[in-house]
Backbone bond lengths (Angstrom), bond angles and torsions (degrees), N, CA, C in turn:
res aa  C-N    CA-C-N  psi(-1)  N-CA   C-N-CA  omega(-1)  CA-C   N-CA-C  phi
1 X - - - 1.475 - - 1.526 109.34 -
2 X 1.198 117.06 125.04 1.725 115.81 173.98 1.207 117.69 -87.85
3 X 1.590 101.98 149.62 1.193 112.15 -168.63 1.939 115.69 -56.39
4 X 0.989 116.15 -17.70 1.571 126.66 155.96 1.210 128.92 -42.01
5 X 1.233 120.07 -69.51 1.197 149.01 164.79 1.933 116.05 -63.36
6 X 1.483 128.30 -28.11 1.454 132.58 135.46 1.590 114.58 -39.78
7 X 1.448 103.59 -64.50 1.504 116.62 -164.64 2.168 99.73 -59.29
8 X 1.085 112.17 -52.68 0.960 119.18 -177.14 1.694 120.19 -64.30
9 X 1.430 118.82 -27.97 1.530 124.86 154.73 1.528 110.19 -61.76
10 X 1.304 111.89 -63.22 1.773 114.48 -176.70 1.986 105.59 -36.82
11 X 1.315 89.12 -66.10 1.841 105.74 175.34 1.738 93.51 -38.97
12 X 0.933 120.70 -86.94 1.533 122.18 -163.35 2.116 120.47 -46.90
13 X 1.476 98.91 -36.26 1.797 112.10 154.79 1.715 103.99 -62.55
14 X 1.462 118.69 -37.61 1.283 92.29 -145.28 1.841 90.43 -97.53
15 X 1.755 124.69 -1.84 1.043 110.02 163.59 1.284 139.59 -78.41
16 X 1.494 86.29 -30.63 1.540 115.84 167.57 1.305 116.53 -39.59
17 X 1.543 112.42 -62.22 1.697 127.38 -163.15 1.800 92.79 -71.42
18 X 1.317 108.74 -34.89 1.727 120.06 -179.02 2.088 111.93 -56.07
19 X 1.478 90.72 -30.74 1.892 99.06 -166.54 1.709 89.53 -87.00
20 X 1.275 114.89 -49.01 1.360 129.62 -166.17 1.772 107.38 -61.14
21 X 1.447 133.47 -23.87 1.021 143.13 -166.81 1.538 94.65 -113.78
22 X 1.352 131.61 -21.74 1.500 124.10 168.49 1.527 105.35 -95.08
23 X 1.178 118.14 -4.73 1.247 112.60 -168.59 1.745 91.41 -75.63
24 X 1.628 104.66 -61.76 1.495 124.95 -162.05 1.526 106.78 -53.80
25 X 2.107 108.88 -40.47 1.399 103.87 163.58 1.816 117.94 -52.99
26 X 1.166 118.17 -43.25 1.301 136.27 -151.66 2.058 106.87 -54.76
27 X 1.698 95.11 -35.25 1.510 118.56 -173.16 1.299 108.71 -98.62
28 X 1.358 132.04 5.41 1.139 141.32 -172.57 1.698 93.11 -108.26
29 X 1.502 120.94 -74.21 1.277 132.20 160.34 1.247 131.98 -20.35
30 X 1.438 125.03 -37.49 0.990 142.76 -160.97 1.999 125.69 68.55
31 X 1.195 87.58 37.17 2.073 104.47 177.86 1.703 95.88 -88.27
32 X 0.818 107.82 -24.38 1.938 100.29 176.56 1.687 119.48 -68.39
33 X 0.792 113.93 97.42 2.074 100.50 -176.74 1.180 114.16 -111.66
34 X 1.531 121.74 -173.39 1.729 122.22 -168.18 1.238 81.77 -129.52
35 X 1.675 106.75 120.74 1.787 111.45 168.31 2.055 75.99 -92.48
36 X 1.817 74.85 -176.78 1.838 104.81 167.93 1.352 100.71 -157.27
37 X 1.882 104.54 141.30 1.290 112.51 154.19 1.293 74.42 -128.20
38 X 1.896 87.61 152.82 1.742 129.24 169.40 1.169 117.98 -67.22
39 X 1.142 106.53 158.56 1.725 109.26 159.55 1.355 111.48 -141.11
40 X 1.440 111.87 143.76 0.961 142.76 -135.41 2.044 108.91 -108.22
41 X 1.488 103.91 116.27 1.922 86.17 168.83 1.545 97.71 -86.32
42 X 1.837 101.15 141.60 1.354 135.35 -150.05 1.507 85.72 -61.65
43 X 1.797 102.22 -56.63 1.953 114.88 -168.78 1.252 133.89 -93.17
44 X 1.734 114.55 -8.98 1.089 123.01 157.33 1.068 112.82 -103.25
45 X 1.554 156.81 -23.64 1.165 147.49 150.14 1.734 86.95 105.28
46 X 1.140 133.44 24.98 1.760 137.07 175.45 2.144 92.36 -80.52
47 X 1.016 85.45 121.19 1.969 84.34 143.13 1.589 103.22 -73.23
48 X 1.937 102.93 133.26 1.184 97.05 178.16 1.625 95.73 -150.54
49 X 1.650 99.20 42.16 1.291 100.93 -178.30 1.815 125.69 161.43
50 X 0.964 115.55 134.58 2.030 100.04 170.35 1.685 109.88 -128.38
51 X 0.866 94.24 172.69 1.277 111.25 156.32 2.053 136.41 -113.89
52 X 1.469 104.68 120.56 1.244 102.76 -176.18 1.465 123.92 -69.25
53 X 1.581 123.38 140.99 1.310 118.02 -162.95 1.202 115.03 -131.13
54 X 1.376 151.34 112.92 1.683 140.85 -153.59 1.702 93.27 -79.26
55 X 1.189 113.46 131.58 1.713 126.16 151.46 1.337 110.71 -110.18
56 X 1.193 103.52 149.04 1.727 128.25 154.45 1.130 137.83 -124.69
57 X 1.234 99.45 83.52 1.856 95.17 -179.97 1.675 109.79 -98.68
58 X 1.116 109.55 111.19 1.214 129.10 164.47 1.695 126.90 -74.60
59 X 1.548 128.70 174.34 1.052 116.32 -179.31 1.719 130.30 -65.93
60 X 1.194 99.14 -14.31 1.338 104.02 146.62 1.538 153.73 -105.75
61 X 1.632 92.73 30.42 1.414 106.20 -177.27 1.846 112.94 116.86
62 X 1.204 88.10 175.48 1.719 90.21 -175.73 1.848 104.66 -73.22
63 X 0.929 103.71 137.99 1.825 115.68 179.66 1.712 107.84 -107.98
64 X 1.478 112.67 118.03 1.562 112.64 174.72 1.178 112.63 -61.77
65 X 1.453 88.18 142.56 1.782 125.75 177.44 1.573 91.78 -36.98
66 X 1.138 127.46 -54.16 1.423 147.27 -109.69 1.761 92.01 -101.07
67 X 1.998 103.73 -18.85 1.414 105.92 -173.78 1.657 105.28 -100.59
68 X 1.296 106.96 -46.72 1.324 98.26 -155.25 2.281 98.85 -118.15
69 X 1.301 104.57 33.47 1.262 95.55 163.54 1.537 106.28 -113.68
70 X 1.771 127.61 -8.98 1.500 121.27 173.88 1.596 86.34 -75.29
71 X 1.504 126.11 -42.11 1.083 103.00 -173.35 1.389 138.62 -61.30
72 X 1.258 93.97 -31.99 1.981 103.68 168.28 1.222 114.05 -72.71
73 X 1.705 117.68 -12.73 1.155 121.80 -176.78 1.724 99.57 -71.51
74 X 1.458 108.95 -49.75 1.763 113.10 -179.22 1.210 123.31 -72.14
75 X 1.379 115.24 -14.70 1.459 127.32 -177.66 1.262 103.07 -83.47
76 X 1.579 109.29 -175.17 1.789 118.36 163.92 1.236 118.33 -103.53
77 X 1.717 109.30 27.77 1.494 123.31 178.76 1.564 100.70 -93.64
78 X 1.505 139.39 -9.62 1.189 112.58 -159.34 1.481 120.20 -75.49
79 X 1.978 99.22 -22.69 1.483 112.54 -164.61 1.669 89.61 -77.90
80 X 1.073 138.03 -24.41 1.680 129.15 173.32 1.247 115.04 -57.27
81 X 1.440 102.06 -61.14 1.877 123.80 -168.64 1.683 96.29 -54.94
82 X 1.098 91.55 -50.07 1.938 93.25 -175.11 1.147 122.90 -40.67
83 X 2.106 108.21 -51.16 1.035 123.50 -156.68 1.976 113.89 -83.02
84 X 1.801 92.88 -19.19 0.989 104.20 -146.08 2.092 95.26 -66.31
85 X 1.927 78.65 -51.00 1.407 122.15 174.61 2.001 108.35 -30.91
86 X 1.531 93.93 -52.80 1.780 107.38 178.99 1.503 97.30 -48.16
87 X 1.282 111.16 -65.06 1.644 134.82 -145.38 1.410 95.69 -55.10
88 X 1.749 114.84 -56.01 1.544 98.21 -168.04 1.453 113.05 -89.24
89 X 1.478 113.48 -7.13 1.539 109.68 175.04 1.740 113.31 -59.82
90 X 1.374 104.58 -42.43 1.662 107.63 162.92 1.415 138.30 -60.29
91 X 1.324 95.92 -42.05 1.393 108.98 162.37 1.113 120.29 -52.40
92 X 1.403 123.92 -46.85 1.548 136.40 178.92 1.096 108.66 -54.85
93 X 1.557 118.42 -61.04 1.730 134.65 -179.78 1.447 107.21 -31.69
94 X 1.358 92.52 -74.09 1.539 110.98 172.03 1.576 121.46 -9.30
95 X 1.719 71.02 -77.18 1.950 99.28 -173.46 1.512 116.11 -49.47
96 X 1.812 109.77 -35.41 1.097 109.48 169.88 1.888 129.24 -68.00
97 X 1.281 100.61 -43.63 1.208 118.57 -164.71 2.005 95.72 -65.37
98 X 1.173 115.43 -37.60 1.443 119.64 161.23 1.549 126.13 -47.22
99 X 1.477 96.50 -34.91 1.648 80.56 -174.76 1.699 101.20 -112.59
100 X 0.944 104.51 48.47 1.473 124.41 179.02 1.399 141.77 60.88
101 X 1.343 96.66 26.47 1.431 102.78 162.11 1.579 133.90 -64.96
102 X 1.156 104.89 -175.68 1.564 106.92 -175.71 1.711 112.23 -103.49
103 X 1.223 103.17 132.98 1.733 101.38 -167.50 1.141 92.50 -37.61
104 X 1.673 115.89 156.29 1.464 135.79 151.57 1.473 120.88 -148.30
105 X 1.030 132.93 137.63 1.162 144.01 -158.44 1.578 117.08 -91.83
106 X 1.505 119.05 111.90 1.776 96.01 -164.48 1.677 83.75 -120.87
107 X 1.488 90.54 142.99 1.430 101.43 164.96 1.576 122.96 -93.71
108 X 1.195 126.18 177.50 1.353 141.50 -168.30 1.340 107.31 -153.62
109 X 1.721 101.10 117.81 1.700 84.85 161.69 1.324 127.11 -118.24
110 X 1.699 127.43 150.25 1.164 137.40 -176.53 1.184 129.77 -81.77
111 X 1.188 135.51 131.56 1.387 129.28 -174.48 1.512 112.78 -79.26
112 X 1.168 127.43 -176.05 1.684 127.33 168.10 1.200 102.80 -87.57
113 X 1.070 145.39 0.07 1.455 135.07 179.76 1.538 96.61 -99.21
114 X 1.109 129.29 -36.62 1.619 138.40 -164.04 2.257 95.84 -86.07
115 X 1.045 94.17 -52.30 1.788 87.85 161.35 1.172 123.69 -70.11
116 X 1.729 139.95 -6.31 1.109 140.13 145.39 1.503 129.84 -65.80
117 X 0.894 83.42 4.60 2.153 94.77 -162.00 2.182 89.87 -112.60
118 X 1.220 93.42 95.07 1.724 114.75 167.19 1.390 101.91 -43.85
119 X 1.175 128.98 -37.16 1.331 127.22 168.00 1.581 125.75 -41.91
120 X 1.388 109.66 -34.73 1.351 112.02 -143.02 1.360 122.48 -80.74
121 X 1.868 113.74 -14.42 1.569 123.89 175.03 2.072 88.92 -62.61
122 X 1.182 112.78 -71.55 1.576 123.94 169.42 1.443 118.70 -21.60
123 X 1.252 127.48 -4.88 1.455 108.55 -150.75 1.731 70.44 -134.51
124 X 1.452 127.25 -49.88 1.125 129.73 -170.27 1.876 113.51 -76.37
125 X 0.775 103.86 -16.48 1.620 115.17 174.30 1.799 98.53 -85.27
126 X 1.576 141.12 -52.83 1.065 138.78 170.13 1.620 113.08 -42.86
127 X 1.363 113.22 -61.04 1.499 118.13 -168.83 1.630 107.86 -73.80
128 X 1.616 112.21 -19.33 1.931 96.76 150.06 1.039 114.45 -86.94
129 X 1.107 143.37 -26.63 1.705 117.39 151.68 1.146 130.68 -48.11
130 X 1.544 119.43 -51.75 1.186 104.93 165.05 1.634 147.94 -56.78
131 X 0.982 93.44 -26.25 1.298 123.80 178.44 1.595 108.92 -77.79
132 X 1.315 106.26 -28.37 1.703 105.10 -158.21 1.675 126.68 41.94
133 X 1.896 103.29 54.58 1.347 137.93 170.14 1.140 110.78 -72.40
134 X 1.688 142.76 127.17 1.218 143.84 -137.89 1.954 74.52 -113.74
135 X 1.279 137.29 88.82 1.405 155.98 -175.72 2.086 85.23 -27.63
136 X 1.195 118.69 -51.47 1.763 114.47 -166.65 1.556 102.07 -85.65
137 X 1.316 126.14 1.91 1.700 115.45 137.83 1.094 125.20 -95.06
138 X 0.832 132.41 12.37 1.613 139.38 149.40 1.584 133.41 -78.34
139 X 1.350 120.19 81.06 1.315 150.84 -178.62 1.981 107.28 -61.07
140 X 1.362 125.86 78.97 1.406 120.65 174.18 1.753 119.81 -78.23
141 X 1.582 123.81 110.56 0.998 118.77 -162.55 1.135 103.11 -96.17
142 X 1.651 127.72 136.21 1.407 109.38 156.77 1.606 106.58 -155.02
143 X 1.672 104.80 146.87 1.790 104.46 -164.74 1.347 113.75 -44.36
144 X 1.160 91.93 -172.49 1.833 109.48 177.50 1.512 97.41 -88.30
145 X 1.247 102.84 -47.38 2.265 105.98 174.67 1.096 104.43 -53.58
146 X 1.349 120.81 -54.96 1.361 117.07 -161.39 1.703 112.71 -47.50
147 X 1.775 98.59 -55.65 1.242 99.08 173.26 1.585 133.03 -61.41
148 X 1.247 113.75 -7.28 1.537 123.51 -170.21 1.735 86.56 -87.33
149 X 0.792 119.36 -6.30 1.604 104.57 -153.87 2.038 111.64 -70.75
150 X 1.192 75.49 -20.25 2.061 92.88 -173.03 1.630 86.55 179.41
151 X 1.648 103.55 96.32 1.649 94.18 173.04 1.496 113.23 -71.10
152 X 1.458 111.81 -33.47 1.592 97.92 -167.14 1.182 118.46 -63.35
153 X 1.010 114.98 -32.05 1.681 116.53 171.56 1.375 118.52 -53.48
154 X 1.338 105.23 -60.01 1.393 128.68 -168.87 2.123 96.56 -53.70
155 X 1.384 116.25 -58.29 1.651 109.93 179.26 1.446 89.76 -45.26
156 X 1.553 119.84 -80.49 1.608 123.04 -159.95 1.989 99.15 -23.12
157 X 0.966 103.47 -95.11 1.461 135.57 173.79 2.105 88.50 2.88
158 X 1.697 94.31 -71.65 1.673 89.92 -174.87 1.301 106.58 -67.23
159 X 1.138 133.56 -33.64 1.277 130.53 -152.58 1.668 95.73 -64.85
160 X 1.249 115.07 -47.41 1.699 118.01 169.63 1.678 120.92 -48.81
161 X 1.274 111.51 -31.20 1.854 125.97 -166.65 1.599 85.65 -94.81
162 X 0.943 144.13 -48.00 1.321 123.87 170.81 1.385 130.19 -94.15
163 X 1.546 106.95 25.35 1.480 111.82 154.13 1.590 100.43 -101.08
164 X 1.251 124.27 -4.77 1.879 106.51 167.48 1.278 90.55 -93.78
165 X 1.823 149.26 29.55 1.197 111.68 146.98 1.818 99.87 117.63
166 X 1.561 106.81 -34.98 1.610 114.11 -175.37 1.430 117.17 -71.23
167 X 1.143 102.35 144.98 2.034 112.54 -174.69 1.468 98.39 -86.22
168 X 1.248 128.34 158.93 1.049 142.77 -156.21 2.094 103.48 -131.96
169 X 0.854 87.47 130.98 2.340 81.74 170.93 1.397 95.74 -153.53
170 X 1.145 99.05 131.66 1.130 120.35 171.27 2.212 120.16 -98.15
171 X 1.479 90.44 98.51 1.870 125.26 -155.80 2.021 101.92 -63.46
172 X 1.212 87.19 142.78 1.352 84.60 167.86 1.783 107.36 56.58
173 X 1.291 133.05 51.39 1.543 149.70 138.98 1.294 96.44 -29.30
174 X 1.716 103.57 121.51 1.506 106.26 152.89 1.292 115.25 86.58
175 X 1.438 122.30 13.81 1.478 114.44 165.34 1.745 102.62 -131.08
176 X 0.832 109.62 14.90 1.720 116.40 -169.04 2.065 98.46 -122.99
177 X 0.661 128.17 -129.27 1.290 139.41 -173.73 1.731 96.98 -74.48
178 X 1.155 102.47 -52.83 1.694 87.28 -155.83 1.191 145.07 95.74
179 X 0.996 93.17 1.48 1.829 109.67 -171.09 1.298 119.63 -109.28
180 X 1.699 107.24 127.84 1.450 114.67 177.10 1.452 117.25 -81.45
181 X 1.104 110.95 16.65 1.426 112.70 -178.83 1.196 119.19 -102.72
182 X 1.773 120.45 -9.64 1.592 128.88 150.78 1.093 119.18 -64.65
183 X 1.371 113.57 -38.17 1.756 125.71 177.58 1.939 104.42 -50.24
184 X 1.170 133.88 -1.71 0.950 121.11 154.74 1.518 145.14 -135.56
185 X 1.813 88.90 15.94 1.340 118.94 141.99 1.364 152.24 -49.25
186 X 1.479 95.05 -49.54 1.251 141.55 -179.40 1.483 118.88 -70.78
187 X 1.409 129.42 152.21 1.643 114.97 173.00 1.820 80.46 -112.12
188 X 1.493 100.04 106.91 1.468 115.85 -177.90 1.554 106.07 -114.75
189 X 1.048 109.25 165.25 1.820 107.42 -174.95 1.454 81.63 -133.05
190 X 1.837 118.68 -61.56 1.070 99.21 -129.27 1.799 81.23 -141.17
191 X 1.338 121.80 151.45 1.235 130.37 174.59 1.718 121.92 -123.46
192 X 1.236 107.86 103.27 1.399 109.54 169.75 1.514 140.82 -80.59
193 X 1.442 104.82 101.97 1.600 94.64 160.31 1.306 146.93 -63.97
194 X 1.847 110.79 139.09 1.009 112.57 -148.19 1.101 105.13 -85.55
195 X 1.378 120.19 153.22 1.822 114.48 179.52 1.295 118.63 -55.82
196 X 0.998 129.46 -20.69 1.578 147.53 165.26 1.538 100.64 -19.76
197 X 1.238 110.75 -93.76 1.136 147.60 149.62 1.738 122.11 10.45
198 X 1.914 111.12 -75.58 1.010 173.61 75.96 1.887 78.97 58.18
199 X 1.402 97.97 -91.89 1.643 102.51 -173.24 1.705 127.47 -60.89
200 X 1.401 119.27 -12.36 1.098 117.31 -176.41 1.629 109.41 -115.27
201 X 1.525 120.59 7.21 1.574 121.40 153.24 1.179 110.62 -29.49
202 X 1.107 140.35 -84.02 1.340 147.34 -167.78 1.541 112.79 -49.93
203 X 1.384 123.13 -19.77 1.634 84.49 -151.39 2.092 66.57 -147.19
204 X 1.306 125.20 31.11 1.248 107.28 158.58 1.665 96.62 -159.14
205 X 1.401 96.90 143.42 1.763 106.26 -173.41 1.572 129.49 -64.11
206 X 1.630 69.83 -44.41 1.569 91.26 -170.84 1.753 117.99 -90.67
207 X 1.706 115.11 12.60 1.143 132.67 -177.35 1.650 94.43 -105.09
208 X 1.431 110.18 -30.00 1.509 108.92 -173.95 1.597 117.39 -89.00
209 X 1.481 95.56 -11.53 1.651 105.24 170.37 1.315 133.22 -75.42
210 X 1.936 103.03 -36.83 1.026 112.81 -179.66 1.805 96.09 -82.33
211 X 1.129 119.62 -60.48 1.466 111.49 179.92 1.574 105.98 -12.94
212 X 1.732 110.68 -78.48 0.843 119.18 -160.40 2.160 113.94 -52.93
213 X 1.524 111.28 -46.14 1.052 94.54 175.52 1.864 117.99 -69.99
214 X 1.033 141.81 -26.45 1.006 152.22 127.90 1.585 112.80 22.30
215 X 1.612 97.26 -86.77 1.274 101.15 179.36 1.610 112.88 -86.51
216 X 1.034 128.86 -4.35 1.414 132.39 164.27 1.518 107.05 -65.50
217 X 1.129 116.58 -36.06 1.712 116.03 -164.43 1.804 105.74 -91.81
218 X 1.664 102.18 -36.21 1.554 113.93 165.92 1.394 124.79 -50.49
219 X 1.217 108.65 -26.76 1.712 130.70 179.50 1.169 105.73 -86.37
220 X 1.150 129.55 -47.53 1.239 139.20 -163.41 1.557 97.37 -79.88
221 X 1.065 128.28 -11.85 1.489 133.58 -174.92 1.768 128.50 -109.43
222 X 1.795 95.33 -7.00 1.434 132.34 170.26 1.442 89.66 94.95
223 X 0.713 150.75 53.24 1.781 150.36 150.33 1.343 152.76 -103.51
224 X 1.507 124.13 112.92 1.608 100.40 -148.89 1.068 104.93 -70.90
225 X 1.558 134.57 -170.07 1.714 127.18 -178.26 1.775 71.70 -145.56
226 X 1.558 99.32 147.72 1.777 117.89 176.52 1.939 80.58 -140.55
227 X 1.607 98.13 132.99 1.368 92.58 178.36 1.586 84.56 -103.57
228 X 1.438 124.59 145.04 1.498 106.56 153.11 1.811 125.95 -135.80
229 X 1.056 121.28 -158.45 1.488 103.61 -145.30 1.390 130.81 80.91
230 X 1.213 121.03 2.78 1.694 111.71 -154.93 1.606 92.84 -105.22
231 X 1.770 85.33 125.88 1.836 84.00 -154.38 2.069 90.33 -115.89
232 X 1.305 108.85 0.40 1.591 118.36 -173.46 1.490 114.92 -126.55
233 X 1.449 118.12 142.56 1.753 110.11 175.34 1.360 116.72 -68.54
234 X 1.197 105.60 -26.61 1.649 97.95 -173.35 1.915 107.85 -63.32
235 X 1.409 110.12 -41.12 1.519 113.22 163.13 1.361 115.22 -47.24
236 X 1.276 130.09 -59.94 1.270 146.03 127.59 1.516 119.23 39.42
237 X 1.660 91.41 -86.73 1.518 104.81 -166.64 1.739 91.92 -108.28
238 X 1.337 129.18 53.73 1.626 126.36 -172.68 2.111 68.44 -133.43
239 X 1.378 111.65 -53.35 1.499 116.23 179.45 0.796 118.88 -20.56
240 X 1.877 94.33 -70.01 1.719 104.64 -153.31 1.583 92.53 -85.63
241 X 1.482 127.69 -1.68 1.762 110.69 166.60 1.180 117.41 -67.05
242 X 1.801 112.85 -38.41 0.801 104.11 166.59 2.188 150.20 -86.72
243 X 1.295 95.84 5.92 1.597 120.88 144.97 1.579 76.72 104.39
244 X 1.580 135.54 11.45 1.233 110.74 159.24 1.705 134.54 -31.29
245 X 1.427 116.54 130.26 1.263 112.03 -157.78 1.763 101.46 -71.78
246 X 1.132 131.87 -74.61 0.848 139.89 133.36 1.879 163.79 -25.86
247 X 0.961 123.11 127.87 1.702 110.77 -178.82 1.641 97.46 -136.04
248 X 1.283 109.89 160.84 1.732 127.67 -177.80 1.831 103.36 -160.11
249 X 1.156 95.81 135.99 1.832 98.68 172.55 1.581 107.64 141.10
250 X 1.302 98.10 165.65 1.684 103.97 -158.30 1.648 96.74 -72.09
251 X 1.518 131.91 19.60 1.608 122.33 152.11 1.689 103.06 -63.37
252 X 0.893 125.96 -38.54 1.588 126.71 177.67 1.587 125.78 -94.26
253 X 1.182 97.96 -46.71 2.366 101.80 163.34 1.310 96.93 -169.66
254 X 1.415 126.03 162.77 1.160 127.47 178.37 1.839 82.37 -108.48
255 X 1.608 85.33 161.73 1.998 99.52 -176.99 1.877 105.98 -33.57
256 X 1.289 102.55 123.63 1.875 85.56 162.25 1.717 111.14 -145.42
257 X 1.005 106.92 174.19 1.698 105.75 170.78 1.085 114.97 -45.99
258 X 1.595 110.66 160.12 1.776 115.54 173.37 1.244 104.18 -73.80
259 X 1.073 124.32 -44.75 1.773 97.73 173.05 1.433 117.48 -65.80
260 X 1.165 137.19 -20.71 1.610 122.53 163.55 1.344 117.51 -78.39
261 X 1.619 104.50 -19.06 1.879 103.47 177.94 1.130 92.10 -64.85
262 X 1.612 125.90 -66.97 1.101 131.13 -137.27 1.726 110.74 -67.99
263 X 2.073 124.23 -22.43 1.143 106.11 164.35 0.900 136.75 -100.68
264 X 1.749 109.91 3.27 1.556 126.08 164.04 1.609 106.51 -69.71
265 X 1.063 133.51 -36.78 1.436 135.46 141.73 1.436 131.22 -16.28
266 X 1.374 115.30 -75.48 1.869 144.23 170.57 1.596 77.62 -51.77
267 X 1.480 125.31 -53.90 1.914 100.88 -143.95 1.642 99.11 -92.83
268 X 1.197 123.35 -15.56 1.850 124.47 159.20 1.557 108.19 -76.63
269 X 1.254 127.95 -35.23 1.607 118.48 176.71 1.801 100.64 -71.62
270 X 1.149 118.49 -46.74 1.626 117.98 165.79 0.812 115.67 -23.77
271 X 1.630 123.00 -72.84 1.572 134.55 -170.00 1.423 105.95 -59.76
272 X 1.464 120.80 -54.36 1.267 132.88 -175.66 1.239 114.83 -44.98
273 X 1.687 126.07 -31.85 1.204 138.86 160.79 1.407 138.96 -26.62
274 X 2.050 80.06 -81.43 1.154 111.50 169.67 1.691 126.87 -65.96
275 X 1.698 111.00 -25.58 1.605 87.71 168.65 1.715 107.29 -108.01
276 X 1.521 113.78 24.57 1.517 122.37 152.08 1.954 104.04 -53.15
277 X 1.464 94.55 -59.32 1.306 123.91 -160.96 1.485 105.05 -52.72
278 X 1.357 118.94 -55.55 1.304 135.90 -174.48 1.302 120.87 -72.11
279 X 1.831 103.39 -40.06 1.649 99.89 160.25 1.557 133.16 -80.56
């Protein structure tokens, strides 16, 4: 091994242990926040829902999901980040539903390390009390891998989260196994398509077939389908042909703070008002 290639492992441990020690500062500080993007009904066009999303912006700017959540995933930060992530997504709900909004349902998703932890029906039943979280707006997301990982556990595990009342979706459809034959294994509510998917409606046949039987067979099985990613109308209205219940993706907001959810919110219930009013 050359000394190049040494120097360049040490560098890569020693940034690592460097992200991992700003990370842990980062949640202590309060640099960790809960964006939201909405989701969307396919045929009424109502927000009737978001999803919560962990950020980190640190002193040098916002840091991708994409860097430092495998890392909390390997660390012993994930059961914090998770919890932290739960805590203010409810809080938010809450906060909203107080100043008079219209229920909405926010999801959360769980990692496999956070569904390994026997704790976690317990920990999630406390923070809707505390919170005073209405348990059936609370959306628990977790992959199709995730769940393959040790199914028996994984049913047990839900079978507990939806005796306090919480919906269950199973995130990211279609890049893991694939198979509709877990979909009735599972205590599933709700099935998400993956953006994968999502982007090649338009311009491939046989992506729009399976979509379409997809959510035809998901329905047919009592299950909502949320396609997300859908960042164009023409995807859009291929959706709502196909009676998808749901839509999510930067065609409506890309993830943002609760104070930008919350007045991009006020300024779509506005409009929604006003051509209530007019029609």
């Amino acid at each position: 091994m050359g000394l190049n290639l040494v120097e360049e492992i040490q560098r890569a441990i020693s940034s690592r242990a460097q992200m991992e020690a700003d990370l842990r500062r980062g949640l202590t500080n309060g640099e960790v926040h809960v964006f939201y993007q909405p989701k969307v009904n396919s045929l009424m066009g109502q927000v009737v829902g978001m999803e919560a999303l962990a950020r980190w912006i640190g002193a040098d700017g916002m840091i991708s999901p994409d860097e430092f959540i495998p890392l909390a995933e390997e660390s012993d930060l994930i059961d914090e980040l998770g919890s932290y992530v739960l805590h203010q997504a409810c809080e938010h709900s809450v906060g909203w539903l107080r100043k008079g909004f219209p229920e909405l349902q926010t999801a959360v998703n769980l990692s496999v390390m956070q569904l390994a932890n026997p704790s976690l029906p317990k920990e999630i039943e406390s923070i809707l009390h505390e919170t005073g979280m209405p348990a059936r707006l609370l959306c628990l997301e977790i992959t199709e891998g995730v769940m393959m990982i040790d199914p028996d556990v994984t049913i047990e595990v839900l079978n507990e989260l939806k005796s306090l009342g919480c919906e269950i979706a199973a995130d990211d459809f279609g890049t893991g196994y694939s198979s509709l034959s877990y979909l009735q294994k599972f205590p599933i509510d709700i099935l998400k398509l993956d953006q994968s998917f999502v982007r090649n409606l338009t311009t491939d046949r046989e992506t729009f077939i399976i979509v379409s039987a997809v959510v035809r067979l998901a329905q047919t099985l009592g299950l909502k389908v949320v396609a997300e990613g859908v960042e164009e109308r023409e995807d859009e209205k291929l959706l709502k042909k196909m009676a998808c219940d749901e839509i999510q993706g930067y065609l409506y907001s890309r993830p943002v703070s609760a104070d930008d959810f919350e007045a991009w919110l006020q300024s779509r219930l506005s409009v929604s008002r006003v051509l209530k009013a007019v029609g």
